[in-house]
C-alpha positions as CSV (number, residue, x, y, z in Angstrom):
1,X,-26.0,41.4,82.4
2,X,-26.6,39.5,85.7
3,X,-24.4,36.0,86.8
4,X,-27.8,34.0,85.4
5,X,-27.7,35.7,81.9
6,X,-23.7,35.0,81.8
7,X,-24.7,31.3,82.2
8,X,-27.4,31.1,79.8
9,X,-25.2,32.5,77.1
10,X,-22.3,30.2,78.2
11,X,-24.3,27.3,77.7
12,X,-26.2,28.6,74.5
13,X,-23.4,30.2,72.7
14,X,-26.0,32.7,71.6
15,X,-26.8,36.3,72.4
16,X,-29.6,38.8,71.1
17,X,-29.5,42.3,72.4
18,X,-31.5,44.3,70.0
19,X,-32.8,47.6,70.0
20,X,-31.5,48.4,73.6
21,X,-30.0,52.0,72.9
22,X,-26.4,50.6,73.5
23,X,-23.9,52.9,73.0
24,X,-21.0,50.3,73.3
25,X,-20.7,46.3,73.4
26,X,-21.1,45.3,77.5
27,X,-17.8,44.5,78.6
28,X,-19.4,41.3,79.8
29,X,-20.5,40.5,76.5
30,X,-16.9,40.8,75.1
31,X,-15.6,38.3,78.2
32,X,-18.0,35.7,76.5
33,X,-15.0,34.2,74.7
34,X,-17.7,30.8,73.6
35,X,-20.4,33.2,71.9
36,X,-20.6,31.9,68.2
37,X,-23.4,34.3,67.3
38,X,-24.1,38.0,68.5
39,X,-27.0,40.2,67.4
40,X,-26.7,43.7,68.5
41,X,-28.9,45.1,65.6
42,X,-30.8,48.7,66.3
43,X,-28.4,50.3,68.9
44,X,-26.6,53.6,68.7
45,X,-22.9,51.8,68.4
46,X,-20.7,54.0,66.8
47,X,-17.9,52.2,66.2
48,X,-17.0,48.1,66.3
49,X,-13.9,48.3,69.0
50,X,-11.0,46.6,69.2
51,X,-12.2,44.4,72.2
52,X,-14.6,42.6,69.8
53,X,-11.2,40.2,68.9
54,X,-11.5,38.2,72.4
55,X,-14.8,36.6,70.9
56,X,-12.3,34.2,68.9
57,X,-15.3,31.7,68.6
58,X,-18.0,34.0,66.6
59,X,-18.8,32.8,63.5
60,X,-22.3,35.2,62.9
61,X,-22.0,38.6,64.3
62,X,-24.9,41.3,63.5
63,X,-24.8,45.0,63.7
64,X,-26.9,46.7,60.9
65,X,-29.2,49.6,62.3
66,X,-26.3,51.5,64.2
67,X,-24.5,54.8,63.4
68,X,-21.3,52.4,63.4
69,X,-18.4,55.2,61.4
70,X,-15.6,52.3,61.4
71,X,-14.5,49.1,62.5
72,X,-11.4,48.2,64.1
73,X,-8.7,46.1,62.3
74,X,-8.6,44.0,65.2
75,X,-11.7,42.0,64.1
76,X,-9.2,40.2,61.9
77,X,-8.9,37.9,65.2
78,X,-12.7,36.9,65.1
79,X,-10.9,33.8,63.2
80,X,-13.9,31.9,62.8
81,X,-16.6,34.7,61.4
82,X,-18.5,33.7,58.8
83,X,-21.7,36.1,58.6
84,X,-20.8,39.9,59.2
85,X,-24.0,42.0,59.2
86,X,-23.5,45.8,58.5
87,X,-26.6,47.1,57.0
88,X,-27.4,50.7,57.3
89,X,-24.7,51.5,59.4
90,X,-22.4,55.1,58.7
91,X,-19.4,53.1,57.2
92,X,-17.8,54.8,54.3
93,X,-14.8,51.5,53.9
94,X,-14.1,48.9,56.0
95,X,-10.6,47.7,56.8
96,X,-8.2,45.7,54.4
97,X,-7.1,43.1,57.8
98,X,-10.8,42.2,57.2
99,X,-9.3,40.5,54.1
100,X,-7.6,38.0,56.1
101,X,-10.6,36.2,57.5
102,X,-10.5,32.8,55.2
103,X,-13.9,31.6,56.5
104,X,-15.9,34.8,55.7
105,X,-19.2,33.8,53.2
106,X,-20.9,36.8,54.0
107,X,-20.6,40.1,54.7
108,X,-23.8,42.7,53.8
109,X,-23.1,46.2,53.7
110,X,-26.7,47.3,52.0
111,X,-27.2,50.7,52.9
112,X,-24.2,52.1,54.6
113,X,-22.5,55.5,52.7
114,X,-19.4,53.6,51.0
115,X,-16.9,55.0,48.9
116,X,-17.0,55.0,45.1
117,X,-14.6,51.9,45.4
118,X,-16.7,49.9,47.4
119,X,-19.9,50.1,46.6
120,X,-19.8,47.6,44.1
121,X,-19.1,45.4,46.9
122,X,-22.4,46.1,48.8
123,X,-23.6,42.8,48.1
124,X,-20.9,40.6,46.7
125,X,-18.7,39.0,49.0
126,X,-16.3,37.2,47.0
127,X,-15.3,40.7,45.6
128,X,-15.3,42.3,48.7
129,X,-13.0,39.8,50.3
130,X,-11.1,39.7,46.7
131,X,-10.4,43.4,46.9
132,X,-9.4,43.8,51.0
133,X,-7.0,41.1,50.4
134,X,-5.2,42.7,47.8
135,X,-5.3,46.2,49.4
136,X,-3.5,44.4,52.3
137,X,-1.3,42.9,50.1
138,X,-0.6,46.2,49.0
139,X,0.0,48.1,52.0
140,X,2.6,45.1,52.8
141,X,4.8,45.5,49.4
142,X,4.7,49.6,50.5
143,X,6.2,48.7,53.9
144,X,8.9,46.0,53.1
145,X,9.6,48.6,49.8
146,X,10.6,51.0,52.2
147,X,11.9,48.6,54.9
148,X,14.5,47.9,51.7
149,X,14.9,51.0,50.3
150,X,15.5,52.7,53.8
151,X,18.1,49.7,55.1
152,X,19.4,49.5,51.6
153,X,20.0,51.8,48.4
154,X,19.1,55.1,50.5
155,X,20.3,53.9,54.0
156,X,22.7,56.9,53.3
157,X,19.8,60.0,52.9
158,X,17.4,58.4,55.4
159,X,17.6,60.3,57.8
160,X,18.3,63.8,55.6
161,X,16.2,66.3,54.0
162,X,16.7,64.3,51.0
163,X,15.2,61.2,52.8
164,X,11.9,63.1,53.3
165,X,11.2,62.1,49.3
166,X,11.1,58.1,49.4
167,X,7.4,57.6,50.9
168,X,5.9,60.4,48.0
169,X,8.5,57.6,45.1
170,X,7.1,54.4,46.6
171,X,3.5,55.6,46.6
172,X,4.2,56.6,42.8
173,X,5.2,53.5,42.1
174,X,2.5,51.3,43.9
175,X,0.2,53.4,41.8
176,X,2.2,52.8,38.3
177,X,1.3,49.0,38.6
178,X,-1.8,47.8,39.1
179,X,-1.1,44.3,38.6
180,X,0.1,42.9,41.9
181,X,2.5,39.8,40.9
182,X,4.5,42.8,38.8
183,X,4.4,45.0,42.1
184,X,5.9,41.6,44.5
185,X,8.6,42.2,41.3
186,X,9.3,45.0,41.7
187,X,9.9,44.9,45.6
188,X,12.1,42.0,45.1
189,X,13.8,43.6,42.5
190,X,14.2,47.5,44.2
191,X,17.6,47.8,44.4
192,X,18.2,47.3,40.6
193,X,15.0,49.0,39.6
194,X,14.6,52.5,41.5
195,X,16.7,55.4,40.8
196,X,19.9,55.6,42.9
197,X,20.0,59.3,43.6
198,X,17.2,61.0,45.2
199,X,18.5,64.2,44.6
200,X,18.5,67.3,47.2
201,X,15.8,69.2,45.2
202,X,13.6,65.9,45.2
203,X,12.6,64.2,41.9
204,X,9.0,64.1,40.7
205,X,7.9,61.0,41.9
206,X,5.1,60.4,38.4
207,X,7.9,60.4,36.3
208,X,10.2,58.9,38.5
209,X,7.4,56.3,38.7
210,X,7.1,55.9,34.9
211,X,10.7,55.5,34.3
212,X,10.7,52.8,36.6
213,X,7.9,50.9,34.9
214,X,9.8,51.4,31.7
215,X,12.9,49.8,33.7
216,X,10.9,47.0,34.9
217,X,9.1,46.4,31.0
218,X,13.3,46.1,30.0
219,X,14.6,43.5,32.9
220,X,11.3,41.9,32.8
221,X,11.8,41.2,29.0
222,X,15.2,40.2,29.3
223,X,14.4,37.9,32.5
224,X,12.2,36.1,30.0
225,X,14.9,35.8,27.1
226,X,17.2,34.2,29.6
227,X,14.4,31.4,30.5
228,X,13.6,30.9,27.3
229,X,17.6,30.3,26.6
230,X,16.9,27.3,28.9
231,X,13.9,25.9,27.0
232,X,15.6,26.5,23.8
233,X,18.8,24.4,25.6
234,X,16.6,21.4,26.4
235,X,14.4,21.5,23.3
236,X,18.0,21.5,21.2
237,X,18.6,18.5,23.6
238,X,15.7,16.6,22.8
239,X,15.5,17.2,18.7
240,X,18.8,16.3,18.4
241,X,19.5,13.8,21.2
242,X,22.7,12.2,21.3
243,X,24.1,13.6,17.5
244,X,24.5,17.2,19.5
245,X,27.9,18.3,21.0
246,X,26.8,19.9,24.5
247,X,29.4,22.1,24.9
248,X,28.4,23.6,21.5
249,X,24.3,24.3,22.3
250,X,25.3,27.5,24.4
251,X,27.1,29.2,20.9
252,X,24.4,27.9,18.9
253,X,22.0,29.8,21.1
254,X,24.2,32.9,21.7
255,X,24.2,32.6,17.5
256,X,20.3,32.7,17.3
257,X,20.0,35.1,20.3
258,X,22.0,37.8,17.9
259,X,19.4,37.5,14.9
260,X,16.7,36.8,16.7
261,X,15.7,40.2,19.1
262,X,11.8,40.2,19.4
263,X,11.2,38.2,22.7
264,X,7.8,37.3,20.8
265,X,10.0,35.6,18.2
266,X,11.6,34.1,20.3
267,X,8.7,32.5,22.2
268,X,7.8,31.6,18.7
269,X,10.6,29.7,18.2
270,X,11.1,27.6,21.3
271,X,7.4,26.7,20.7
272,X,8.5,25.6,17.0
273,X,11.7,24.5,17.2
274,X,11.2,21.3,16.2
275,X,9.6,22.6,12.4
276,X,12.3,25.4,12.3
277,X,15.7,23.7,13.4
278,X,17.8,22.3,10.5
279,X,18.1,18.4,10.3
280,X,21.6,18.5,11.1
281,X,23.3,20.7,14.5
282,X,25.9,21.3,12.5
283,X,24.0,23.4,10.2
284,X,22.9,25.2,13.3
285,X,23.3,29.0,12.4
286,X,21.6,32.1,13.7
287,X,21.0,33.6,10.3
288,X,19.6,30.3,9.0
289,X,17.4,29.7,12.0
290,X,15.7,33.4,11.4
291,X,15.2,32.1,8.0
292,X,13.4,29.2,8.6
293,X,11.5,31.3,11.2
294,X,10.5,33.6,9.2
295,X,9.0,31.1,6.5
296,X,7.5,29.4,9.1
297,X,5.9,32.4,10.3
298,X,4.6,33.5,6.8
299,X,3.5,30.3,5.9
300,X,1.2,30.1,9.2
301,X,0.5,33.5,8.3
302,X,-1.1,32.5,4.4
303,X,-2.7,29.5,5.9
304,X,-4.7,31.7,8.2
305,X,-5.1,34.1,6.2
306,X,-6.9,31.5,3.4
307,X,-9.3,30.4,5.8
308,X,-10.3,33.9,6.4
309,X,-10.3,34.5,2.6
310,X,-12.8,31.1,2.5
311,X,-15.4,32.1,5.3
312,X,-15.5,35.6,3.7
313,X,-17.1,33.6,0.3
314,X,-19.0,31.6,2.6
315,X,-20.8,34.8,4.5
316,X,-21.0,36.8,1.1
317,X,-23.1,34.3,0.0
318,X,-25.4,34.3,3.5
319,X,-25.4,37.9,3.5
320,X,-25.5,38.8,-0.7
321,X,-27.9,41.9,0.0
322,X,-25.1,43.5,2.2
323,X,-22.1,45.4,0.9
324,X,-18.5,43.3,0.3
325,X,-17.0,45.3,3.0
326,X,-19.4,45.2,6.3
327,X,-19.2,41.4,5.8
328,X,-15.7,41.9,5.5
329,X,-15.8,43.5,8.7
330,X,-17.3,41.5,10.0
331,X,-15.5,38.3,9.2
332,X,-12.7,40.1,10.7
333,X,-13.9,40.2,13.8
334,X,-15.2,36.7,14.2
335,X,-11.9,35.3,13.0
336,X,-10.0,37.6,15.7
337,X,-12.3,36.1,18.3
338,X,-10.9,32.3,17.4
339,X,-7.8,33.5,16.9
340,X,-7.7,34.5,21.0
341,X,-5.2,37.2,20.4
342,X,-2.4,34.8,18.7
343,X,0.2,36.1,16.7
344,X,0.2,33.0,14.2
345,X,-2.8,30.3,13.7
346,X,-2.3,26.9,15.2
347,X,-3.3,23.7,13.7
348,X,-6.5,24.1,16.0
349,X,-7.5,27.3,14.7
350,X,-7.1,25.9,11.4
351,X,-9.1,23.6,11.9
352,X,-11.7,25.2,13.4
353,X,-12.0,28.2,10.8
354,X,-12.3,25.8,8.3
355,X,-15.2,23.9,10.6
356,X,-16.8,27.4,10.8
357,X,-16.9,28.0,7.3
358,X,-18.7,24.6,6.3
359,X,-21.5,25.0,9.7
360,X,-21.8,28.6,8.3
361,X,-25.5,28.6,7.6
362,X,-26.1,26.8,10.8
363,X,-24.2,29.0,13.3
364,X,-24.3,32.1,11.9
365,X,-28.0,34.3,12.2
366,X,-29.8,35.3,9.0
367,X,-29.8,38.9,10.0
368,X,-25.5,40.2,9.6
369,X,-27.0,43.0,12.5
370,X,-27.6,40.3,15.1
371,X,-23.9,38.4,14.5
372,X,-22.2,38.8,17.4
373,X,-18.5,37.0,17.1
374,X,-18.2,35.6,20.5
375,X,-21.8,34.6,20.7
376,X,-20.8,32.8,17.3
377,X,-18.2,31.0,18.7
378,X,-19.8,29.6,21.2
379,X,-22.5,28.6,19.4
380,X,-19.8,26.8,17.8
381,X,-18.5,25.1,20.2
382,X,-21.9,24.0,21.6
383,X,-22.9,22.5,18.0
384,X,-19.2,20.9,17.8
385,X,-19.8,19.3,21.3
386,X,-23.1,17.8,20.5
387,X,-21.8,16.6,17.2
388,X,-19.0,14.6,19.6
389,X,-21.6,13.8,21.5
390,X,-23.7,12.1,18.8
């Protein structure tokens, strides 16, 4: 490129150099810190270099038609990219830093030799850019677990035989949990979660792994119980006001806490307590608050259970050339779709199976082999909708 060329792409912000047999980006070209788009389609690049983060200011960069094999993490500092053009190229992945590029919209990778876990992502840039943030997430929870582990519980065996065994543990784990906000928990939470000795013989990180997960399932449960303490506190607080001693709402808790184990219960209760706590504090017991609970439960239980019992008339009556127990089924499964995975019906549910059960004949197909229970539901909703609408 010649002192005129240098100028017109100074002043343009623009440079094409197709098809010109390049085998690497023109140092020239990569001292052009003002280009905002770069086409260097149908070369023989075979690689995107690190030198391709001084162009700060690109925003479209296209590369598809070379034999490009990788890309360097570096293009992280291309802050401003927004169109990334890598069709039929030789990439088998690209890198996770890519991830960190907030203005990306698109990035093609249509005919390039991806892995199995990425070639979903061929055209679907929101997933892409989903799944290269949280592999870099990822590979930053590996290095401040060991960053931890290595200045803290095994500080000691670091630099042993024994130490040799804490990469193999953490990759274990970071494969145990696939859910990352449980995996940031568990780095925050190393010291008390991961097993204190390594042993000389080395442990076998899978089932160190799985013991671990169990660990976590335990604190993370009994995390929850103590929060919910606090919610049951203020609830207490609020039902009974100014007729409750305050000193006295920690042992009524602690007295609840002893008969009431299941965290789902629990849960239950601080989302009830105003239907399951006596009238009085003083008659605050843990025995008698299990009670009530209990009833509580049972009688939510029976009322869902009725208007199950009353859309299963309903659909025999739609469907009386089918047998009792497909429309059973099949009732079943529609009332599990409105119950959204809820232990116990709200009043909404209620409600709303009852609703179902007298629009029965409009929402539901005349044909029991085409009643699909979501689609039902959302027929539903739609009809409810216009109804308000009306």
């Amino acid at each position: 490129m010649g002192g005129g060329d240098l100028e017109q792409v100074n002043r343009s912000k623009v440079l094409h150099l197709t098809g010109m047999g390049l085998s690497r980006i023109p140092r020239p070209v990569l001292r052009s810190v003002g280009l905002t788009r770069l086409d260097l389609a149908c070369n023989e690049l075979p690689s995107v270099p690190a030198a391709i983060s001084s162009l700060t200011n690109l925003e479209h960069l296209w590369l598809q038609g070379n034999p490009i094999a990788s890309v360097h993490p570096d293009i992280q500092h291309c802050t401003r990219l927004k169109v990334l053009d890598l069709r039929n190229t030789a990439l088998t992945k690209l890198p996770r830093e890519i991830g960190r590029l907030s203005t990306i919209l698109e990035i093609d990778l249509r005919g390039a030799p991806l892995k199995a876990k990425m070639k979903f992502f061929q055209r679907n840039t929101k997933g892409l850019m989903a799944y290269l943030r949280e592999r870099d997430a990822r590979k930053h929870i590996k290095v401040e677990l060991y960053n931890k582990l290595s200045t803290g519980l095994y500080r000691e065996v670091l630099d042993s035989p024994t130490g040799r065994h804490i990469h193999p543990l953490i990759k274990a784990v970071c494969l145990a949990f696939n859910d990352l906000q449980e995996l940031t928990q568990v780095a925050r939470h190393c010291d008390r979660l991961f097993p204190e000795d390594l042993a000389t013989g080395g442990i076998d990180p899978t089932a160190a792994a799985s013991t671990l997960r169990e660990k976590f399932t335990v604190l993370g449960r009994k995390n929850e119980r103590k929060r919910l303490a606090s919610q049951l506190e203020l609830k207490m607080r609020a039902i009974y006001y100014d007729v409750i001693d305050p000193a006295a709402v920690e042992g009524y808790i602690a007295s609840i806490y002893q008969q009431v184990e299941l965290l789902e219960d629990v849960q239950f209760l601080v989302r009830h307590a105003g239907t399951v706590m006596p009238p009085d504090p003083k008659e605050i017991t843990g025995i008698g608050v299990k009670s009530s609970m209990l009833a509580l439960q049972k009688d939510m239980t029976e009322a869902r259970q009725r208007c199950v019992d009353g859309l299963f008339e309903t659909l025999t009556q739609i469907y009386n050339d089918q047998e009792s127990s497909k429309v059973r089924r099949l009732t079943q499964r529609v009332a599990d779709v409105f119950a959204k995975g809820s232990r116990f019906a709200d009043a909404k549910e209620l409600e709303e199976l009852k609703q179902l059960k007298a629009d029965a004949q409009r929402v539901f197909p005349a044909e029991i082999r085409e009643a699909e229970p979501i689609r039902i539901r959302t027929m539903f909703l739609a009809q409810r909708t216009e109804q308000k609408g009306d």
